[in-house]
C-alpha positions as CSV (number, residue, x, y, z in Angstrom):
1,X,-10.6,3.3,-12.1
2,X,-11.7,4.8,-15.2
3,X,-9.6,3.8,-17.8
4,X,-6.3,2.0,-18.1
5,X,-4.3,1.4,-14.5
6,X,-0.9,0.6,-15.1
7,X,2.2,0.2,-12.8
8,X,2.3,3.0,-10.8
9,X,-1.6,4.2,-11.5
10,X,-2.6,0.6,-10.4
11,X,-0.5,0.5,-7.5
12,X,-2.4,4.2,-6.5
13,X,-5.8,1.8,-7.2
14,X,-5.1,-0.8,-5.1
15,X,-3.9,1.8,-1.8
16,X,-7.6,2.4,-2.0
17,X,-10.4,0.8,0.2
18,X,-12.7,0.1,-2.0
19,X,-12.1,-0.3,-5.7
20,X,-15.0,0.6,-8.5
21,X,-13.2,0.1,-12.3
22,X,-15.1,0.6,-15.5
23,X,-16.4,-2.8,-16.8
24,X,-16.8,-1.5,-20.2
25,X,-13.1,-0.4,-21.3
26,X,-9.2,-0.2,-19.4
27,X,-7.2,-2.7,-17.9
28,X,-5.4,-3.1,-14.5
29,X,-1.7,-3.9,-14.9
30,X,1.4,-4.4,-13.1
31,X,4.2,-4.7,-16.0
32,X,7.4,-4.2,-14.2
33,X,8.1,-8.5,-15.0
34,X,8.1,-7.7,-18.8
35,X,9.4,-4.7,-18.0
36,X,12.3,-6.9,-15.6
37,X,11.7,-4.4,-13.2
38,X,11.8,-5.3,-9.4
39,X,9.1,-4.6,-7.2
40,X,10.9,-2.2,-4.0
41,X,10.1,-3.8,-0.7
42,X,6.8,-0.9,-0.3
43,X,5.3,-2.4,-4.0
44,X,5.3,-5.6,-2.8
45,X,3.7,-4.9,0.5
46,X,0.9,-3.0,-0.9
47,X,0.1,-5.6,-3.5
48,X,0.7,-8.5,-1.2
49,X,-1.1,-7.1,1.5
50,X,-4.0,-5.4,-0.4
51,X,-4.6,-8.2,-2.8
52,X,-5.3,-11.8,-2.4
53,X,-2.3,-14.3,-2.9
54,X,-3.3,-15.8,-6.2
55,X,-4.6,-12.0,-7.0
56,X,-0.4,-10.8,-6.1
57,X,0.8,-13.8,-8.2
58,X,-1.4,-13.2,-11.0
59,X,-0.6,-10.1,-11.5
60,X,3.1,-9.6,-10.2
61,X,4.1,-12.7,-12.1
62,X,2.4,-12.3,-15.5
63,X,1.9,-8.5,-16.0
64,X,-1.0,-9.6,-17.7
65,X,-3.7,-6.3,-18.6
66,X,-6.9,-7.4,-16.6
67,X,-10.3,-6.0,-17.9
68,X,-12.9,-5.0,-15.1
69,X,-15.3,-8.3,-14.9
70,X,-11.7,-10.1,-14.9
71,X,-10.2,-7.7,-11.9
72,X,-13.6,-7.9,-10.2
73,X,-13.5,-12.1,-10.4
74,X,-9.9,-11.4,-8.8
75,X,-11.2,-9.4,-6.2
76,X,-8.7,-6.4,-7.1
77,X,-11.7,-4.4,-7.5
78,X,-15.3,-4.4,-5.4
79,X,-16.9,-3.2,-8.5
80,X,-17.8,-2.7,-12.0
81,X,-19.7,0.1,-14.0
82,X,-19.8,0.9,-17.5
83,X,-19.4,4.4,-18.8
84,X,-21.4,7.2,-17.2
85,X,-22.7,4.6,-14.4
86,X,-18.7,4.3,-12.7
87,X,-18.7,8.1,-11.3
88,X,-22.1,7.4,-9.3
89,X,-21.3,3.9,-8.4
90,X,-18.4,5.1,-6.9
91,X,-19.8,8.1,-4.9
92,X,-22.8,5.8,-3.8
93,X,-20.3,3.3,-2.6
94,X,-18.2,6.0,-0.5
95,X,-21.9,7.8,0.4
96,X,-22.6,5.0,2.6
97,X,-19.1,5.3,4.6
98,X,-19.3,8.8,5.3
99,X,-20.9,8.6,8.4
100,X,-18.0,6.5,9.4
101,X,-15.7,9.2,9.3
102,X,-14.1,10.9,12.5
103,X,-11.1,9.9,14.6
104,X,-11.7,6.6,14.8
105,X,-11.5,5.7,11.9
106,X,-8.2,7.3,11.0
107,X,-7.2,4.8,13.8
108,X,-8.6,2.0,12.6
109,X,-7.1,2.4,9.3
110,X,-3.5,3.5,10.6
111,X,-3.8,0.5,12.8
112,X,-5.0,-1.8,9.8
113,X,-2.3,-0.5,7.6
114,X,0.4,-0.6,9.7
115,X,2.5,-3.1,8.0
116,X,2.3,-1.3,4.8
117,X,2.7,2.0,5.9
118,X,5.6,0.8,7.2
119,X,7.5,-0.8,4.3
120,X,6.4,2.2,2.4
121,X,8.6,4.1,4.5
122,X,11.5,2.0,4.6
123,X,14.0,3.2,2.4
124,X,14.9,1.4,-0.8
125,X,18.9,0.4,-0.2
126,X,20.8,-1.4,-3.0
127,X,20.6,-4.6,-1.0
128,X,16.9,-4.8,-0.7
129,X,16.7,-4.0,-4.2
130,X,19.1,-6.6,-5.7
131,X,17.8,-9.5,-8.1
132,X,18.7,-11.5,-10.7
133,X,22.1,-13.7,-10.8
């Protein structure tokens, strides 16, 4: 995560494995509560699931912007890097899954992400989508 990852660019963050955001500059965000937005039924399954509990209630309740050391405390990301340093910290951190790759881990992952994948793919009806009184 190089700079700023808001709403839509944090929820393509968090679909990731592994997370490496600059430490230095740019915050992780989910505004749609100021925004008094709904999350659809696949938002909330990838935060919910990819996140920690107090991680989805801190950010799907507040909309707070979380700097790096703060999203890293949160466990939203695995790591930290400042400037030039994030690029190589990420490719060293995905360098040492590569031989990992193949079949099996496809599997694995499909398996592991089945209940997102799922919700993903459900389609976003009115009634699912309803809030507020």
């Amino acid at each position: 995560v190089n700079g700023h990852a808001f709403g839509a660019g944090a929820m393509t963050a968090i679909s990731n494995d592994f997370r490496v955001m600059r430490g230095d500059r740019g915050f992780f965000s989910l505004p749609e509560v100021k925004l008094n937005m709904p999350f659809t039924v696949g938002m909330n399954a990838l935060v919910s699931t990819r996140l920690s509990n107090q991680a989805a209630v801190a950010t799907m309740t507040t909309g707070d912007r979380i700097a790096g050391p703060d999203a890293q405390a949160l466990g939203i990301v695995d790591a930290t890097a400042d400037g030039d340093g994030l690029v190589a910290a990420a490719v060293a951190r995905a360098g040492g899954l590569a031989s990992n790759r193949g079949p099996a881990i496809a599997r694995i992952k499909a398996d592991l992400h089945a209940p997102i994948i799922t919700a993903l793919t459900t389609p976003n009806t009115p009634e699912n989508l309803k809030f507020g009184g």
